[in-house]
C-alpha positions as CSV (number, residue, x, y, z in Angstrom):
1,X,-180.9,277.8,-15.8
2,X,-177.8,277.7,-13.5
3,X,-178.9,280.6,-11.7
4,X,-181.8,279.2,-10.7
5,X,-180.6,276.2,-9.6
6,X,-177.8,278.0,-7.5
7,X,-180.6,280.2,-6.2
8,X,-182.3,276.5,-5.0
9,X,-179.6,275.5,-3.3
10,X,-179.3,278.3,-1.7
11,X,-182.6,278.5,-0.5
12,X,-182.3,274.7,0.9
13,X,-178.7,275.5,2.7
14,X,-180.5,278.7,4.3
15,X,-183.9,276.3,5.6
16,X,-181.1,273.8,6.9
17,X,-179.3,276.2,8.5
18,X,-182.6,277.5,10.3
19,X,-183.2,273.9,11.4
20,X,-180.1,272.8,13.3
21,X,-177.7,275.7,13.4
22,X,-179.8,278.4,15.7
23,X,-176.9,278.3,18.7
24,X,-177.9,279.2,22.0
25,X,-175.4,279.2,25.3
26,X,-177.9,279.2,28.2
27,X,-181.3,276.9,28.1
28,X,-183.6,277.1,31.0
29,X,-185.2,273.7,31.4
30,X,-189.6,272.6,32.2
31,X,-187.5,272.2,36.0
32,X,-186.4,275.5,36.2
33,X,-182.9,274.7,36.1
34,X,-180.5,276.9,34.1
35,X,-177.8,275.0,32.3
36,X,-175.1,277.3,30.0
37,X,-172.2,276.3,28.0
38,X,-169.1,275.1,30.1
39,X,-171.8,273.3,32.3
40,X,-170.7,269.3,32.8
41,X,-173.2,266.6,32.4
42,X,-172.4,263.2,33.2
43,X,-174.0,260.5,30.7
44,X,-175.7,257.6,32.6
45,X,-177.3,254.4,31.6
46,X,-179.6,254.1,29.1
47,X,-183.2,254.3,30.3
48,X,-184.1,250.5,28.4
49,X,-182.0,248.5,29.8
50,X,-180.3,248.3,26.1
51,X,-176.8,248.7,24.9
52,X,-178.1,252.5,23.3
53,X,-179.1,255.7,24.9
54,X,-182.7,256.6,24.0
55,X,-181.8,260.5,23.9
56,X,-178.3,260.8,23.1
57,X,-177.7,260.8,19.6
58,X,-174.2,261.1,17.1
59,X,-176.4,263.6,14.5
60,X,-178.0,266.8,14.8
61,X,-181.0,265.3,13.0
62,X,-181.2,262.4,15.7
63,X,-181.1,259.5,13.6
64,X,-178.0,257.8,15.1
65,X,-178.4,256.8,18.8
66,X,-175.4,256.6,20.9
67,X,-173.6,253.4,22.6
68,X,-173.4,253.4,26.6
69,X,-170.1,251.4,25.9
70,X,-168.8,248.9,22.8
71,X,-166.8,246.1,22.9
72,X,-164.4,245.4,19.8
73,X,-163.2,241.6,18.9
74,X,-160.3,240.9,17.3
75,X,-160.3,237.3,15.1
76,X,-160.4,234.9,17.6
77,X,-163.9,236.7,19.1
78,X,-162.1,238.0,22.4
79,X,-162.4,241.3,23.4
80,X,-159.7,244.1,22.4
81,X,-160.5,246.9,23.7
82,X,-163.9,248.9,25.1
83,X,-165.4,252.0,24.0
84,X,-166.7,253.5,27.3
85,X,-169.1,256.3,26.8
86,X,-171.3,255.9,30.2
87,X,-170.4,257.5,33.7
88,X,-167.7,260.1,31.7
89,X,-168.3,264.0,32.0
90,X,-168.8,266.2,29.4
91,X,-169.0,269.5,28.5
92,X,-171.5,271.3,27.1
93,X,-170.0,273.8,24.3
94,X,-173.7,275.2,23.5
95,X,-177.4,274.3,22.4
96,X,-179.2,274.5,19.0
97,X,-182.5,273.8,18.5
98,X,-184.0,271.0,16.1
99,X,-186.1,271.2,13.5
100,X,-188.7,269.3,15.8
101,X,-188.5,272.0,18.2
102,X,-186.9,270.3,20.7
103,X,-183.3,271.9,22.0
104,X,-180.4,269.4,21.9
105,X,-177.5,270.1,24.3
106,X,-174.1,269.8,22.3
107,X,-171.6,267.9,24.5
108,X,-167.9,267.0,23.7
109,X,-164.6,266.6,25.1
110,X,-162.7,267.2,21.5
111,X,-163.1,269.5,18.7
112,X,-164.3,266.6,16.3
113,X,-166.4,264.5,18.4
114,X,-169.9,265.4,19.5
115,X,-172.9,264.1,20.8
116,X,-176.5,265.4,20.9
117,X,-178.1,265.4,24.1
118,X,-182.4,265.5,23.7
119,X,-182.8,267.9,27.0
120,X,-186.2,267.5,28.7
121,X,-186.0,263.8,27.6
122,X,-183.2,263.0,28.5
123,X,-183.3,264.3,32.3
124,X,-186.8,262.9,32.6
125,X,-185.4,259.8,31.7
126,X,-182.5,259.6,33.8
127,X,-180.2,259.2,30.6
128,X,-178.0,262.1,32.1
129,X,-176.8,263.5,35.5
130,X,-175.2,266.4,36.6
131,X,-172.0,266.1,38.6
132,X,-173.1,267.6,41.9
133,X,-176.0,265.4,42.3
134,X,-176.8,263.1,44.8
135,X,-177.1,259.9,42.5
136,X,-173.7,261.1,40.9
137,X,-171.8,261.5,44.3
138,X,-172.9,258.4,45.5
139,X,-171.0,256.5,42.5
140,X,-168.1,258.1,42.4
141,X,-167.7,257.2,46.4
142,X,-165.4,255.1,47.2
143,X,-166.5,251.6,48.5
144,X,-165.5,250.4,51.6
145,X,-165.9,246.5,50.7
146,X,-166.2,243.9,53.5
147,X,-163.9,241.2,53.3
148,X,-164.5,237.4,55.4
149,X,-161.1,238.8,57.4
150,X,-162.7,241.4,58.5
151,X,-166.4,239.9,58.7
152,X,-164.2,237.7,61.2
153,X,-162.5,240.4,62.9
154,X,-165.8,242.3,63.7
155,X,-167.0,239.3,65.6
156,X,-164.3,237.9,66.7
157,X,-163.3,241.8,68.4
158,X,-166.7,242.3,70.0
159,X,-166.6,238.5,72.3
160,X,-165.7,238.8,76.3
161,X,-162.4,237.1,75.6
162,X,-160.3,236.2,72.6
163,X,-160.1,232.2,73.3
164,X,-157.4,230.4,71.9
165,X,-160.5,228.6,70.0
166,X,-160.8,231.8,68.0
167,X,-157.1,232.4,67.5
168,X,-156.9,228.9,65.9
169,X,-159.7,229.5,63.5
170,X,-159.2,232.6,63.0
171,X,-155.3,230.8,61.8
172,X,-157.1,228.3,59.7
173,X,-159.3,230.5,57.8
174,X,-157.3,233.8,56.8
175,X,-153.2,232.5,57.7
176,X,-154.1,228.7,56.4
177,X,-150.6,228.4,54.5
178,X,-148.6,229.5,57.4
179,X,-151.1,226.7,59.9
180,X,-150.5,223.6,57.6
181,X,-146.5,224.5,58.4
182,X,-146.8,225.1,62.1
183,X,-149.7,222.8,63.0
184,X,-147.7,220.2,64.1
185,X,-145.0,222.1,65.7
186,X,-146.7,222.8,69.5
187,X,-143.7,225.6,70.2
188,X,-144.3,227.5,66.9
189,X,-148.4,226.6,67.2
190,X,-148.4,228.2,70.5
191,X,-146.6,231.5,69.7
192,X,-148.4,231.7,66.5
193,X,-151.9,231.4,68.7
194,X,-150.7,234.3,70.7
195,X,-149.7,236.6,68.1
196,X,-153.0,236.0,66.8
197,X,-154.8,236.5,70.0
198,X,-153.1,239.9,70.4
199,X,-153.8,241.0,66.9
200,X,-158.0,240.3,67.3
201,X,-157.4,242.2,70.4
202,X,-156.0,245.2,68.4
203,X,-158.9,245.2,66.1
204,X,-161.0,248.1,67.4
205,X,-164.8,247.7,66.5
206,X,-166.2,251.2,65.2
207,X,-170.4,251.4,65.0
208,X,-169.3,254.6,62.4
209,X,-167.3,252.7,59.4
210,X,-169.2,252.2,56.8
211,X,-168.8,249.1,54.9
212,X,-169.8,247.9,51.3
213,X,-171.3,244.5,50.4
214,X,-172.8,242.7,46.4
215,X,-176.1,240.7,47.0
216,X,-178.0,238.8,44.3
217,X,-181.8,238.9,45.1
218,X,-185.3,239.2,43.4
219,X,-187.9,241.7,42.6
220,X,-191.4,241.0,43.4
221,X,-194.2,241.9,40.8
222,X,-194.4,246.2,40.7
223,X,-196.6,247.6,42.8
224,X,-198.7,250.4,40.8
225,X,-199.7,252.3,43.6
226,X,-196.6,252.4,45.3
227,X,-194.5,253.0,42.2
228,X,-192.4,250.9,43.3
229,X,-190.8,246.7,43.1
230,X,-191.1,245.2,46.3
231,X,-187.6,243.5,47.2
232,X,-187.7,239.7,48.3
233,X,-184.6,239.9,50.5
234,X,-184.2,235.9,49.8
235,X,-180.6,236.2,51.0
236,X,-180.8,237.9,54.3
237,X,-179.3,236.6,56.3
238,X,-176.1,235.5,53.7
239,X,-173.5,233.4,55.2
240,X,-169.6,234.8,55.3
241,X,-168.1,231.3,56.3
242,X,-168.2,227.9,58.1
243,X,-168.1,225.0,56.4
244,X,-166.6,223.1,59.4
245,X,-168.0,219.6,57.8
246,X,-166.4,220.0,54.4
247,X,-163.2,220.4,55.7
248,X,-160.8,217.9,55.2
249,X,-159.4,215.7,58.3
250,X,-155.5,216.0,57.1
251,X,-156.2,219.9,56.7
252,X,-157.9,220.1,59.9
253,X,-156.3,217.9,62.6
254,X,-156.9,220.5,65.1
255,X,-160.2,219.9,65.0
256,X,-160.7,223.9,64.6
257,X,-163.9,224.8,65.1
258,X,-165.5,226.9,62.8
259,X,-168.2,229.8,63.3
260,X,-170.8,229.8,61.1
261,X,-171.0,233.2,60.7
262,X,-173.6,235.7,58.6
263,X,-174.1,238.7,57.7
264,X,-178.1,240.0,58.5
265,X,-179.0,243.1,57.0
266,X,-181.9,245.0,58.9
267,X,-184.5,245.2,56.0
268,X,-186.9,247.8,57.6
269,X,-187.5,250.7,55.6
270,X,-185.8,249.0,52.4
271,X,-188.8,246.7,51.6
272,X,-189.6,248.5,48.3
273,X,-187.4,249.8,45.4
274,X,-189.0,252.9,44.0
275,X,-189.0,252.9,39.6
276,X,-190.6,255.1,37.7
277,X,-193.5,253.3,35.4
278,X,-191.9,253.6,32.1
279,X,-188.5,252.7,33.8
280,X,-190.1,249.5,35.4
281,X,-191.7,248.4,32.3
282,X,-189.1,248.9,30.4
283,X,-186.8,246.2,32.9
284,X,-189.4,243.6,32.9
285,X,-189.7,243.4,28.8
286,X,-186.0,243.4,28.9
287,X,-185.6,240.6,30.9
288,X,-188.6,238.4,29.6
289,X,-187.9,235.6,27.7
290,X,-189.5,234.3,24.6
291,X,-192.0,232.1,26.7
292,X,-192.9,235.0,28.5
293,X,-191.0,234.3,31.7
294,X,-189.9,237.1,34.0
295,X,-186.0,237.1,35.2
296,X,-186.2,239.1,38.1
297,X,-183.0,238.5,39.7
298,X,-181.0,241.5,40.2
299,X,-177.8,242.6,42.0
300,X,-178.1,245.0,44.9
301,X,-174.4,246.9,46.3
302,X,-175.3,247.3,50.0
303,X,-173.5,250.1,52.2
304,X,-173.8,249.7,55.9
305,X,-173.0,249.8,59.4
306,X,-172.3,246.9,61.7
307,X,-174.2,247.1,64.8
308,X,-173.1,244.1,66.9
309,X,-173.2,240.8,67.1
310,X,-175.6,238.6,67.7
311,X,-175.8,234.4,69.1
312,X,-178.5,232.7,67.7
313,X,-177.2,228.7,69.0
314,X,-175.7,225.4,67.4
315,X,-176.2,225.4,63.8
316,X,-177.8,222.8,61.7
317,X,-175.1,222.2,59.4
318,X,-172.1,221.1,61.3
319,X,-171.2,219.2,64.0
320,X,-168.7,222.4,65.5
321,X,-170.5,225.0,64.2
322,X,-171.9,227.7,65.8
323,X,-173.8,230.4,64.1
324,X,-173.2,234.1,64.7
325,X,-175.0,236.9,63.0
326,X,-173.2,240.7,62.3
327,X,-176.0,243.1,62.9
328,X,-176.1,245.2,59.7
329,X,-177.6,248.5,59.5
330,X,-177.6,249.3,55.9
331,X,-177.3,252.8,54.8
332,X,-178.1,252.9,50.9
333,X,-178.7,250.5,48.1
334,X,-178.5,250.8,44.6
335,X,-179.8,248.0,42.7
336,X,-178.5,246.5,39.0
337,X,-180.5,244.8,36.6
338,X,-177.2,243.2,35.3
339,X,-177.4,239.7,35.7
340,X,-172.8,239.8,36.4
341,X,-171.3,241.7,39.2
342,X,-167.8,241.4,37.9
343,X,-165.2,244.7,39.1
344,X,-165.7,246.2,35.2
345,X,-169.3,245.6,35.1
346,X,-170.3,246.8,39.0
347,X,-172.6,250.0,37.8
348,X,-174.1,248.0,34.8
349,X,-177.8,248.8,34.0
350,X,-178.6,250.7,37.1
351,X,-182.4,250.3,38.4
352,X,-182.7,252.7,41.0
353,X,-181.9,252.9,44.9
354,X,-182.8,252.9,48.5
355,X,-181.5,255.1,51.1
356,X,-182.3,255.7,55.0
């Protein structure tokens, strides 16, 4: 009787060794692309807007999916420490093919740990990346991000003459601790105006930098023929200071006048964000509440050029103000459908991107 029970299990050890452990090291995939072991993929987001990857599994038999990233509490419900999988490279030791007939990639970056990577689904999806591509390069770039000093600088650098108007705001705004001290004192106020005149003056103004800016904004309803969500562009142009009204009398005895100064971003050719279908679906039922409204807001990271400046007259909203545009030429967008834009959470739920 033991025999034949040995010869049983035997049988079902051989028919689960067929299933899972048939190890390839090269797969050519529907694309045409060859990928082989040593190859690095690069795990992205997961393709439905949830906190799981669709095709990235922690079992062979893909019954587990895997977490983009998990936070752990500790007692008092404060985070203690993150378990990042998303945006890391890893290495793909070989393939083996399921019992489903699907291949799985095995990726790694330890002897113990392993994840199962669903190929063709996976790529289609967008789940994974592969380090050389465009997508991949553009995140790992290095952002160049504007700040109001140097939103100031770029206008204040491109007018006829650097008046001692400008010096003194550009004082109140960005040196304001070092004003309240010397305000009062005309010998130290007038010494202070000029070293600020001469370091505007220094500022050079290059059409070739490229800068990097956050937006919140709103997707229209998707367009089915286009493939694509049309972008609203509600806050172009978005307003980088002034606020001459709100500023308090004792703080601003001068009088400074402030420039109400924005930032317009050139929206031509950046009117619609292209999604795939089961992508775009897949964001409007995540964000959908239970009364069937649609939160369409999203967060767009903006690189671009500054072109000028340009004068468009007294504003509206205070007495001093005048209003100044930067002319910005944007470059590429890649838009979020995360709701925060904090510095851990910049590349959260990625939606797709726009480039010239």
């Amino acid at each position: 009787m033991w025999k034949i029970y040995l010869i049983n299990c035997l049988a079902l050890f051989s028919i689960s060794q067929t299933a899972f452990s048939q190890k390839v090291s090269t797969y050519l995939t529907d694309s045409g692309l060859t990928l082989k072991s040593g190859d690095t993929l690069v795990l992205f987001e997961p393709s439905n807007f949830q906190d799981k990857y669709r095709f990235i599994f922690g079992t062979k038999g893909k019954t587990q999916s895997v977490y983009a990233l998990r936070e752990f509490k500790d007692s008092q419900g404060k985070t203690s420490s993150k378990d990042i999988r998303k945006f890391r490279k890893y290495a793909i030791k070989h393939f083996v093919e399921n019992n489903d007939g699907s291949l799985l990639a095995v990726i790694g970056s330890g002897m113990i740990l392993n994840f199962y990577v669903d190929i063709e689904n996976a790529l289609d999806a967008g789940e994974i990346l592969f380090p050389n591509s465009e997508l991949t390069e553009s995140f790992w770039k290095p952002h160049n991000y504007i700040t109001g000093e140097v939103s100031f600088l770029e206008y204040a650098s491109r007018q006829p003459e650097v008046k001692i108007e400008i010096a003194k705001e550009f004082l109140f705004l960005f040196r304001n601790e070092y004003y309240r001290k010397i305000r009062e004192d005309e010998f130290e106020f007038y010494s202070a105006i000029r070293k600020a005149q001469k370091e505007i003056q220094l500022f050079e103004p290059d059409t070739s930098i490229v800068y990097s800016a956050s937006f919140k904004d709103v997707l229209g309803n998707y367009d089915f023929e286009k493939e694509s969500f049309p972008i609203i562009w509600k806050q172009s142009p978005s307003r980088i200071s002034g606020f001459n009204w709100l500023t308090p009398e004792d703080v601003n005895k001068e009088r400074v006048e402030l420039t109400d100064l924005y930032m317009n971003i050139q929206t031509e050719g950046f009117e619609y964000l292209p999604v795939k279908m089961v992508m775009a679906n897949a964001f409007v039922k995540s964000r959908k509440d239970q009364y069937g409204n649609v939160d369409r807001e999203i967060n767009m990271i903006i690189r671009f050029k500054i072109r000028g400046t340009v004068e468009v007259g007294m504003s509206d909203i205070g007495l001093y103000s005048q209003k100044w545009l930067l002319d910005c030429e944007p470059i590429r967008i890649e838009v979020f459908s995360s709701t925060t834009l904090g510095e851990t959470e910049m590349f959260n739920q990625w939606l797709g991107s726009v480039k010239k």
